[in-house]
C-alpha positions in Angstrom: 9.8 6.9 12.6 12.5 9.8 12.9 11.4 12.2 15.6 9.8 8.9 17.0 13.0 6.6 17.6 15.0 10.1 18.6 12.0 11.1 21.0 12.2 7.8 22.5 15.5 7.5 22.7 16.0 10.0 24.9 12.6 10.6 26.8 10.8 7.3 26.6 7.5 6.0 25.2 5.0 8.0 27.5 6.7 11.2 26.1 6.5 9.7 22.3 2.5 8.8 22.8 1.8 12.3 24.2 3.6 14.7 21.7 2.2 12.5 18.5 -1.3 13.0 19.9 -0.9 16.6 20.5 1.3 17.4 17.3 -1.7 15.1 15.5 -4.3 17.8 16.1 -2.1 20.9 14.7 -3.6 20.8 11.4 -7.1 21.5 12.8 -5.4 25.2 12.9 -4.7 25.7 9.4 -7.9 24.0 8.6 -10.4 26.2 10.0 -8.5 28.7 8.5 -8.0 28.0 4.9 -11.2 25.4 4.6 -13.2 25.8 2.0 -15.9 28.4 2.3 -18.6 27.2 0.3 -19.9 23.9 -0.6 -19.9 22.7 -4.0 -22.5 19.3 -4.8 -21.0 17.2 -7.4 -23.6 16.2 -9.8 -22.2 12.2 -10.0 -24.4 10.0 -12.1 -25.5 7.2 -10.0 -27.9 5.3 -12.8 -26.9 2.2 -13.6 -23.9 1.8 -10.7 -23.3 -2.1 -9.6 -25.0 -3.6 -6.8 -22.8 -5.6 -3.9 -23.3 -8.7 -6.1 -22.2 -7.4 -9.4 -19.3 -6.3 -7.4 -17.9 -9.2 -6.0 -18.2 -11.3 -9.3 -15.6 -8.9 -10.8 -12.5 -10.7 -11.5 -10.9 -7.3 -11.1 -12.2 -6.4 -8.2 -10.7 -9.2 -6.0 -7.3 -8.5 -8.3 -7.4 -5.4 -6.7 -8.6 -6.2 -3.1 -5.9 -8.8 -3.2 -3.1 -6.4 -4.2 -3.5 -4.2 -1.4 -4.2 -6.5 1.1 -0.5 -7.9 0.3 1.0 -4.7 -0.3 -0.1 -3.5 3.1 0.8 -6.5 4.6 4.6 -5.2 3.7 3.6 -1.9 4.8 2.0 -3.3 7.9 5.2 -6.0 8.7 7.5 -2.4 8.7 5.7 0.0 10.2 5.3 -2.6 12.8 8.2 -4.6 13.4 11.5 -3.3 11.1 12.1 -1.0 14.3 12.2 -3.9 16.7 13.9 -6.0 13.8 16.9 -3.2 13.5 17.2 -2.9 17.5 16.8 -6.1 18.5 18.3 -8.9 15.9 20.7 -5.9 14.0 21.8 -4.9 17.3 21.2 -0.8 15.9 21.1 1.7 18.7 17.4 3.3 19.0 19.0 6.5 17.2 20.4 4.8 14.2 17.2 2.5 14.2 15.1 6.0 13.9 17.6 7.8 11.9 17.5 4.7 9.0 13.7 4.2 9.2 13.4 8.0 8.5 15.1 7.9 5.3 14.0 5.1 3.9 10.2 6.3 4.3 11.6 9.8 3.1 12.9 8.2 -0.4 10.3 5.7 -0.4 7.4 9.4 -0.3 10.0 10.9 -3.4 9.7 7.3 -5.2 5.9 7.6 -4.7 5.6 10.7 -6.4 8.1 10.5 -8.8 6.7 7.3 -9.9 3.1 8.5 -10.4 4.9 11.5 -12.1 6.5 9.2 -14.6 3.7 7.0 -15.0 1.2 9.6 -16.1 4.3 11.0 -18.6 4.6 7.4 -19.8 1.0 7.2 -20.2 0.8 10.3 -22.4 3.3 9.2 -24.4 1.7 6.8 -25.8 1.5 3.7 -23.6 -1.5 1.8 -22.1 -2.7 2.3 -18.7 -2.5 -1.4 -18.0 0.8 -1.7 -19.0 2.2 1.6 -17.1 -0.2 1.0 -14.0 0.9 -2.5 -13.5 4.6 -2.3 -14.1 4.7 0.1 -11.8 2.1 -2.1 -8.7 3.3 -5.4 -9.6 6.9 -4.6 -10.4 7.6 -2.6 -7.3 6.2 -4.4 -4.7 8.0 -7.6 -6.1 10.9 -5.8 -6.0 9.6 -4.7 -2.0 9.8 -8.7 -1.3 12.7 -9.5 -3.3 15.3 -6.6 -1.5 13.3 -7.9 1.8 14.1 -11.3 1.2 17.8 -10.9 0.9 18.1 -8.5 3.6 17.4 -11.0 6.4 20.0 -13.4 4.9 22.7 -10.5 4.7 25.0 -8.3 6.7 24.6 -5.5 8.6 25.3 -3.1 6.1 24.4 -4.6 3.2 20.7 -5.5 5.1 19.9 -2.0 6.1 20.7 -1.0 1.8 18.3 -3.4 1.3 16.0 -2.8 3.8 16.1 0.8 2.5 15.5 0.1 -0.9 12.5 -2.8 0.0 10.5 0.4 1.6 11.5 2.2 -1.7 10.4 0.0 -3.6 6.8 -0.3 -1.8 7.1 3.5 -2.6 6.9 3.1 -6.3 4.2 0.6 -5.6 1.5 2.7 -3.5 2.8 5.3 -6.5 -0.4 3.7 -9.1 -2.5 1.4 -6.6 -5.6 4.1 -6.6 -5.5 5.0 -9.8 -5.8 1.5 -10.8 -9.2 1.2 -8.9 -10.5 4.9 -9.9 -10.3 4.1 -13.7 -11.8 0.5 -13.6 -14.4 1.5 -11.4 -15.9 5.2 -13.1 -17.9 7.5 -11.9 -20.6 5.4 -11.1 -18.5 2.9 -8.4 -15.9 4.5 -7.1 -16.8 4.9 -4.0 -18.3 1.9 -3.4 -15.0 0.1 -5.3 -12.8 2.4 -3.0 -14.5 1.3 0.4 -14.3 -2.5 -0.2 -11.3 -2.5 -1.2 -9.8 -0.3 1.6 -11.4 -2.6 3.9 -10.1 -5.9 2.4 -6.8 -4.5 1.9 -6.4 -2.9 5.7 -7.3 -6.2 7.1 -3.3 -7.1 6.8 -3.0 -4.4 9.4 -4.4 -7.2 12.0 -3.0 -10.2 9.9 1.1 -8.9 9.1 1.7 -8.2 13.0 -0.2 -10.8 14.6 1.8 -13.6 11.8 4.5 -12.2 12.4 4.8 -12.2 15.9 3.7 -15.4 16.0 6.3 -16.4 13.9 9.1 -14.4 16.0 7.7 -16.4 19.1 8.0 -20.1 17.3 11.6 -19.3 15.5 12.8 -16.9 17.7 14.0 -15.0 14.8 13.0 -13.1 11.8 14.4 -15.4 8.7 10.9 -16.7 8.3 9.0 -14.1 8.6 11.0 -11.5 5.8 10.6 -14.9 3.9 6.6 -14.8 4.6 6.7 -11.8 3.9 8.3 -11.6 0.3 5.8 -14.2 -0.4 2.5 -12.7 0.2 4.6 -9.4 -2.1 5.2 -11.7 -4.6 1.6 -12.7 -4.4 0.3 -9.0 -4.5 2.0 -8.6 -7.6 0.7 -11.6 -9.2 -2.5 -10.1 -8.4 -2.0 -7.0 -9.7 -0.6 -8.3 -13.2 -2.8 -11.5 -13.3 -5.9 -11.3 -11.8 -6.7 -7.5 -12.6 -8.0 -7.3 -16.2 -7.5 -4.5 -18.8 -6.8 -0.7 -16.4 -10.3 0.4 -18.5 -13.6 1.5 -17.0 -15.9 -1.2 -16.7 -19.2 -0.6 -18.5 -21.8 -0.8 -15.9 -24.5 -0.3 -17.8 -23.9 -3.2 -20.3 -23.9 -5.6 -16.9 -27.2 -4.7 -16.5 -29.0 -5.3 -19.2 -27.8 -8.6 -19.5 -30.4 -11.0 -18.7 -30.7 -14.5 -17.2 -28.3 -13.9 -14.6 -24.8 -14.3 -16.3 -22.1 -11.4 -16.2 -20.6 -10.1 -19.4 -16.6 -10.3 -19.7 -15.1 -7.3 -18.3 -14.5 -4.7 -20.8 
């Protein structure tokens, strides 16, 4: 978003498009370079992992889907449109616009990994994951929807704070998402976990624009939209506190041998 807005302040979007494609590719350099030589097979044990069914039966499983698909719908509504909100309704020049989108996604990368940091530290020191992995989903992306919310209904200045510390605050979020859906699914699921849900969740990435802009088109302006916004971040954390059950691995195994068709509570 920095060397974006500045790149298209001065040169336009054509140049913008071109150098992020190019400048994309650069890492294929390093990478043939410092790859991995050999190939190592993980020996994953696959006995016993849930079928599609099973899955989507899982109370926690749609706690999860859920969450991300709200907390990418704020991560989807800024990427998208906070540039054009900042321009356009804050009356920012396309410098300042990029120059305050850089540094709130620059705290909000240091509040990622400071907050998985501390979350592990807390967990070590005695807490429970579900405790430490949900105060740290559900509370910050709350908070994303809360500073979002007052920031359309505030000043200039005191709306780009809050705007700043919204994106933070998603920071913190995306900090413990994963390793939410790595220890409730095992060995045995992850990847299958991990790919539903990263589909679910990514379809806000057609849903936050397209509402929004919709939105924009009826009202003319963005009150509603932040406001639509801090709900479905609201939501996301009431999905990630609520709906997701104890952060523990769910026994697998145990699911299958029941018989006559019922699930088992989740562990």
């Amino acid at each position: 978003m920095l060397f974006g807005g500045l790149l298209m302040a001065r040169f336009g979007w054509r140049p913008f498009f071109i150098v992020l494609g190019l400048t994309s590719m650069f890492w294929i350099l390093p990478w043939l370079k410092w790859m991995p030589k050999k190939q190592y097979a993980a020996q994953v044990e696959t006995t016993g992992a849930p079928n599609l069914l099973e899955f989507l039966l899982l109370r926690s499983a749609w706690g999860t889907c859920i969450g991300l698909f709200c907390g990418n719908y704020v991560n989807y509504f800024l990427i998208t449109w906070l540039p054009f909100y900042l321009v356009r309704e804050r009356h920012f020049s396309m410098d300042k616009m990029a120059k305050i989108g850089g540094i709130a996604y620059l705290l909000a990368a240091l509040a990622c990994t400071v907050s998985g940091w501390l979350s592990d530290r807390w967990i070590a020191a005695g807490a429970t994951p579900s405790l430490v992995r949900k105060a740290f989903t559900g509370g910050g992306v709350s908070l994303s929807g809360l500073f979002l919310a007052f920031a359309v209904v505030s000043g200039p200045r005191l709306s780009i704070a809050l705007v700043i510390l919204g994106v933070i605050a998603f920071g913190v979020s995306a900090s413990n998402i994963w390793a939410i859906t790595q220890t409730l699914a095992g060995q045995r699921a992850t990847g299958r976990w991990v790919g539903f849900q990263s589909f679910f969740g990514n379809l806000s990435g057609m849903v936050a624009p397209a509402a929004t802009g919709y939105v924009l088109q009826q009202t003319g302006h963005f009150f509603w939209a932040f406001l639509i916004v801090a709900g479905v971040a609201f939501a996301g954390a009431a999905s990630w506190i609520l709906l997701v059950g104890r952060v523990e691995p769910v026994i697998w195994d145990r699911r299958l041998r029941v018989s006559g068709g019922t699930l088992p509570a989740e562990v």
